[in-house]
N, C-alpha and C positions, 0 to 999 in steps of 0.2 A: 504493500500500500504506500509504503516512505518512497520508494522507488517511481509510481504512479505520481504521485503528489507531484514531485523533482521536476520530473517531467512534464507536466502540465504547466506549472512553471517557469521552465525554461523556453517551451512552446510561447507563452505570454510573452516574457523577456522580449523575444526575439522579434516580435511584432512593433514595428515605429508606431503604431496606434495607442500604445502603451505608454511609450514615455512621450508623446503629442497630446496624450489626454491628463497624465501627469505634470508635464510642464505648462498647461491651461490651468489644472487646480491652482498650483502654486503660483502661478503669477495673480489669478484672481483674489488666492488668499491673503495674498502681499500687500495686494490692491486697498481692499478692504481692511486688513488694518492698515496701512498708512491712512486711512480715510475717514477712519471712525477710530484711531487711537486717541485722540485728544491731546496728543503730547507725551502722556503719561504713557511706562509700560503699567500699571495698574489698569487705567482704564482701558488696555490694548485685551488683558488676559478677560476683563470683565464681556467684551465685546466679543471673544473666540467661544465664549460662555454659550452665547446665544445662537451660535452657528453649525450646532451639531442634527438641527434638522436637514441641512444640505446633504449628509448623507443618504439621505431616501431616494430622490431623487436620482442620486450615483451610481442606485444598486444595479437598475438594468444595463447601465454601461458596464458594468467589473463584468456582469453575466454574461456580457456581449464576448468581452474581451476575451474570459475565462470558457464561453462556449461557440464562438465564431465557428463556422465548421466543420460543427462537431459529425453532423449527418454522412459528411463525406467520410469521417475517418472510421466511424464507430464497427463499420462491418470489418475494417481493415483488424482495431483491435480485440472485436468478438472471435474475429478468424481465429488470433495467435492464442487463443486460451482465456483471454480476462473476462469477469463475469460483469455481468449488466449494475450487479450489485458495486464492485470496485469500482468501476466505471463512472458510476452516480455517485459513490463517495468521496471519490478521489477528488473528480472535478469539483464539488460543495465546499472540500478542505482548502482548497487550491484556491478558489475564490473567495473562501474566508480569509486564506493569510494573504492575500493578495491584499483584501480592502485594509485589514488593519495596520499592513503595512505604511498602507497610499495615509491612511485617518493619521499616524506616526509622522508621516514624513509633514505633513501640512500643520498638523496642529505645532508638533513639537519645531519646524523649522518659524513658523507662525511666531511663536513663544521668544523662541532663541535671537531671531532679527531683532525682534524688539525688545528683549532684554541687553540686549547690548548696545544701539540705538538709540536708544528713547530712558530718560529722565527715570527711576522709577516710581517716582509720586511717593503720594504716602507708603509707608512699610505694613505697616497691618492692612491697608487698604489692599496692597501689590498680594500680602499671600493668603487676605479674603477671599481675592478672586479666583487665586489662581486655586484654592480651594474649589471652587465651586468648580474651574473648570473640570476640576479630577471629578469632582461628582456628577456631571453633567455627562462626561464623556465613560462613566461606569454605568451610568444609565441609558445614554443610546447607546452601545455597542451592542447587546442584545437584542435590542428593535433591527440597526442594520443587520444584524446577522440572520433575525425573522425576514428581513426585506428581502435579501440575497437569497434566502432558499426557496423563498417565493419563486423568484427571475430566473435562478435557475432550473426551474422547475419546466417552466415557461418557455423559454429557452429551449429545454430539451424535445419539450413538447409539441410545442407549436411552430409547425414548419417556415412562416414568413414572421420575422424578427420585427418588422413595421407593425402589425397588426397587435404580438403582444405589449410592443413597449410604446402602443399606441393607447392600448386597454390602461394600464398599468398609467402612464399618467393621467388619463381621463379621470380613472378612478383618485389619485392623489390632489389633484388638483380641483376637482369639481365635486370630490364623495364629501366633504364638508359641509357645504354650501345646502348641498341635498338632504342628508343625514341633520341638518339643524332645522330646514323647512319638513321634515318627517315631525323631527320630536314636537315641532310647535303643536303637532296637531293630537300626537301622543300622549305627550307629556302636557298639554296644555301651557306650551309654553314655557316651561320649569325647567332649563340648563345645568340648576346644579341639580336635580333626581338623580339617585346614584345609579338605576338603572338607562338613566341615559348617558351621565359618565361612563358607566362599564362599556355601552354598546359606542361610543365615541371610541373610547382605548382600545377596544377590540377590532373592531372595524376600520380605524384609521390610527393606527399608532402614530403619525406622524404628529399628532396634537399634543401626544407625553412629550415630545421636543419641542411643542410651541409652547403650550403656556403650564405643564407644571402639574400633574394630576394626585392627588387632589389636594395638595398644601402645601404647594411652592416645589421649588428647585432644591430646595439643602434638608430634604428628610427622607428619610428611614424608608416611610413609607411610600414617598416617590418612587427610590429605588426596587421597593416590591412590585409598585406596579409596572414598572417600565422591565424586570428581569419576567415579571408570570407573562407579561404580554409579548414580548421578543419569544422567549421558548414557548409560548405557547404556536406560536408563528414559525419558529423553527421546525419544533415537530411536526404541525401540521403540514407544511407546506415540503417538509425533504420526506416525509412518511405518504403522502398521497403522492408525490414526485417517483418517488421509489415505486410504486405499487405500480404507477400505469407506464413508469419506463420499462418496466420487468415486463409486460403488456404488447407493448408498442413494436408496431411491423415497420423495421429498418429496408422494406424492399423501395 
């Protein structure tokens, strides 16, 4: 399987789409704190705070990266012995250390430019934040990872690449907007109903990145719900992934 992983990554490496969509992050990342750092590196780490919802968004591109092609090769590697099961796995491992790599390189080069750069403000204020980033980014990492098993899923599955990462942001970007005109009529209106929070957090994880479910960014319980909702997304999405690739006619 270690050997499979290597390989799927080295495959990635080798593709310029790879380090063309990683030196876009980074220069955007750059962007944006030069733009909203205020001077301060305190206010720079408070501002990379709010930034870990961009990972959702990202998932279908690692998935793309991590499974471009995969249709052509897959009979090649069913031929030589590996099983459909390795195969799903290896690729899910491969695109997980791939994002956390890409989330490493941005945030922490993020950090580092401007810790060296820029002023650091106040001290308790500089490692308030830079608290929160750690906890901010211990709480999406499970959501992206839920995101990513999703795409890869998707990916394997669905033959034209437009159509799922067409689904996939219709759903991110417009499943809000929808999901809140539902509840009005559900819930009568009522935002904070906790069973419209669950069906929020469920339904669209992206909102535990936006505003903080259910009592801020720096608790306990945040972090419950942002880990039950990412593996919950995990499971589902590489367990029903598995079941219909094991399924699925490569002719």
């Amino acid at each position: 399987m270690l050997n499979y992983i290597k390989a799927e990554l080295w495959k990635v490496f080798r593709r310029k789409s790879c380090y063309v969509l990683a030196a876009l992050l980074l220069f955007c990342a750059h962007l944006y704190g030069w733009l909203f750092s205020g001077g301060y590196f305190a206010d720079l780490a408070a501002g990379v705070s709010l930034t870990m919802v961009t990972g959702m968004p990202l998932a279908p591109l690692l998935a793309h990266l991590v499974d471009a092609g995969s249709r052509d090769t897959l009979k090649n590697e069913l031929s030589f012995g590996l099983s459909r099961g390795r195969i799903y796995w290896g690729k899910l491992a491969a695109g997980l250390l791939l994002g956390l790599l890409l989330a490493l390189i941005l945030v922490g080069g993020v950090l580092a430019t401007g810790r060296l750069l820029l002023p650091r403000g106040d001290p308790d204020a500089a490692w308030s934040n830079l608290y929160r980033v750690g906890v901010c980014l211990l709480g999406a990492v499970p959501l992206w990872c839920g995101m990513f098993a999703l795409c890869h899923t998707l990916a394997l599955l669905v033959r034209s690449t437009a159509v799922w990462m067409a689904g996939y942001y219709v759903a991110f970007f417009i499943g809000q907007p929808i999901l809140t005109v539902l509840a009005a009529g559900f819930f009568g209106g009522n935002m904070a109903a906790w069973p419209f929070r669950l069906l929020q957090a469920v339904l669209i994880p992206c909102t535990l990145l936006i505003s903080g479910l259910p009592s801020g960014w720096i608790s306990g319980e945040y972090l419950l719900w942002c880990w039950g909702v990412g593996l919950g997304w995990l499971a589902v999405g590489a367990g029903a992934g598995l079941l219909f690739f094991r399924r699925m006619d490569l002719r």
